[in-house]
N, C-alpha and C positions, 0 to 999 in steps of 0.2 A: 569851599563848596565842591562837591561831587559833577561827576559828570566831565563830561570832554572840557580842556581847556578852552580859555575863550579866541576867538580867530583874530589875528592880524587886523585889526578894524580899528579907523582911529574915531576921535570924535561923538559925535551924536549915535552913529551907526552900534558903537560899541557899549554904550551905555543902555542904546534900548534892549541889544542882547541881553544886559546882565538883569535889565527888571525882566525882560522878557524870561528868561531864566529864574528868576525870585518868583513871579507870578504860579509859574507852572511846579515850585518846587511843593511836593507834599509836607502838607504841613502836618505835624503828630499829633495823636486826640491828644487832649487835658491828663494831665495825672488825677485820679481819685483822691480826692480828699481823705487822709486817713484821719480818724480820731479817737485812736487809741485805745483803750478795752474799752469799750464802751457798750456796756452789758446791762440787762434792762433784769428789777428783780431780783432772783437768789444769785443768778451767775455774779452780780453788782455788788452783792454783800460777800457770797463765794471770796474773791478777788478781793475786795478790800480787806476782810478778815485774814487771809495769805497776806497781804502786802505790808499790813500792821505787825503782822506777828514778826515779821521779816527782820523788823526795828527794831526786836527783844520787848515786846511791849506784851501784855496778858491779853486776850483776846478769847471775850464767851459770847458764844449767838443767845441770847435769851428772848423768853415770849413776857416775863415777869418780872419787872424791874423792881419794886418792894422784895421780891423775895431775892434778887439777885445781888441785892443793896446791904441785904441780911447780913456777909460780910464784913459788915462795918462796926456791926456792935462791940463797943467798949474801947471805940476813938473819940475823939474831937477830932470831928471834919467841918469844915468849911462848906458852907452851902448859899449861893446869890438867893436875896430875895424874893427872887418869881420860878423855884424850881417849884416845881408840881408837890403837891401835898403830897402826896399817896407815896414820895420819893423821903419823906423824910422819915423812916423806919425807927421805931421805939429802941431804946439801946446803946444810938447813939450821943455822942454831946455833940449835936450842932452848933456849931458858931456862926452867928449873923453878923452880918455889918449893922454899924461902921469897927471895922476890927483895925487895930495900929498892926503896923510892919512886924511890930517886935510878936504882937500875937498870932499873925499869919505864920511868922515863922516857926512858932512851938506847934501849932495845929498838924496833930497824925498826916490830914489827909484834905483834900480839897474834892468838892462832886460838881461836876458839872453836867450840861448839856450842848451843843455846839449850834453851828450856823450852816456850815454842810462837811460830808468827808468825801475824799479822791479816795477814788477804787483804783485806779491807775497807777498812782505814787502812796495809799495806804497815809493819808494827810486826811487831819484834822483843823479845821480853817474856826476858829472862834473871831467873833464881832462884838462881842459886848453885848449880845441880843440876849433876846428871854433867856435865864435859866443859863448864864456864861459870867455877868457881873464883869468887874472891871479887870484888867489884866491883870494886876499884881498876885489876883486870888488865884491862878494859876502859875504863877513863874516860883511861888516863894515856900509853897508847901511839899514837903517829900514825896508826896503820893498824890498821884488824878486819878482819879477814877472820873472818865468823860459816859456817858448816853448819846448813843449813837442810836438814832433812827433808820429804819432800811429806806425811806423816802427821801432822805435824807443825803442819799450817798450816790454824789455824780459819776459819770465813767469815767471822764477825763479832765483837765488843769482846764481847760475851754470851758465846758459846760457846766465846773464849779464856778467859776471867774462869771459866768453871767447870771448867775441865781445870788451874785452877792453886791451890795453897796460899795465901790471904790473910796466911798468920803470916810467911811467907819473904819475902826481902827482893826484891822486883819491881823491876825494871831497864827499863824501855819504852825504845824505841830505832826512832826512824822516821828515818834516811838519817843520814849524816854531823854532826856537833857541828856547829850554826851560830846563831848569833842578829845583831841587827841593827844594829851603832851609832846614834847620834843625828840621821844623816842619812840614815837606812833604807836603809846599803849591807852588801848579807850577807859578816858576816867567820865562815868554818869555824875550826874548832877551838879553839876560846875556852873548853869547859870538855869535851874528849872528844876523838875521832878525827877526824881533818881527811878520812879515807879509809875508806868502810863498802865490804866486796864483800862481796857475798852468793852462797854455794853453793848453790843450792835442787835435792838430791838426788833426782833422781824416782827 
């Protein structure tokens, strides 16, 4: 504690000193709650398009998702049963469920849509909700191509965490599958997609 030593007092006398002391000491304001980039709009899409790209992941702002899907023509992709019509573009061979392991695994390419993305950490959080289907359609195909809405995309790990269900099965997904062998050289696609593009629809 600051301030002059306490006096030679024994007892009672010395203990009221030190609340008496505690009492009067200035207490400091609050710290501000930070909550990290938390940017409302283009700054939000801004910042998460940087923080995807960060990942090694393909990363296009589009107003037109048919035509941004265009891309696709002359794969077999993988698509859940409740993505958006107008998202399944002529040209492609879509594969529907119920699709085996072994056919996931030959499929070019997987499309989804998400549940929300961190602008903060450049994460993509799927649920199995609309237009995402079961996890395996994303872990097993070489290529995601996700849709990303700018509504979609929280500032911060906080304000993703409460726009989503704890009971549903959460999928986080920051840039392409990679982790490191034994001589810390990064090998892609070792347990997921070798190839993440991101839609981020304003």
């Amino acid at each position: 504690m600051e301030g002059k030593p306490l006096p030679e007092v024994a007892g009672t006398a010395a203990r009221e000193e030190i609340l008496r002391r505690i009492r009067d000491a200035r207490v400091p304001a609050a710290a501000p709650v930070v909550r990290g980039y938390h940017r409302e709009g283009p700054g939000g899409v801004e910042l998460f398009a940087e923080r995807v790209a960060d990942y090694r992941a393909v990363v296009r702002v589009v107003t037109d998702v048919p035509e941004a899907l265009s891309s696709l023509r002359g794969k077999d992709v993988v698509a859940p049963d409740d993505v958006p019509d107008e998202w399944l573009v002529d040209g492609v061979g879509w594969l529907r469920e119920p699709l085996s392991i072994g056919e996931l695994d030959r499929a070019d390419g997987v499309l989804t849509g998400c549940a929300v993305a961190i602008a903060d950490t450049g994460t993509i959080v799927l649920d199995g909700g609309v237009a995402q289907g079961r996890r395996a359609l994303t872990l097993l195909p070489d290529y995601h191509v996700c849709v990303v809405r700018a509504d979609q995309i929280a500032g911060s790990v906080p304000e993703a965490l409460a726009r989503l269900q704890p009971t549903r099965p959460l999928t986080f997904i920051s840039g392409p599958s990679a982790t490191s062998d034994i001589e810390l050289n990064r090998v892609e696609g070792v347990h997921g997609p070798r190839v993440l593009e991101v839609l981020i629809v304003t």
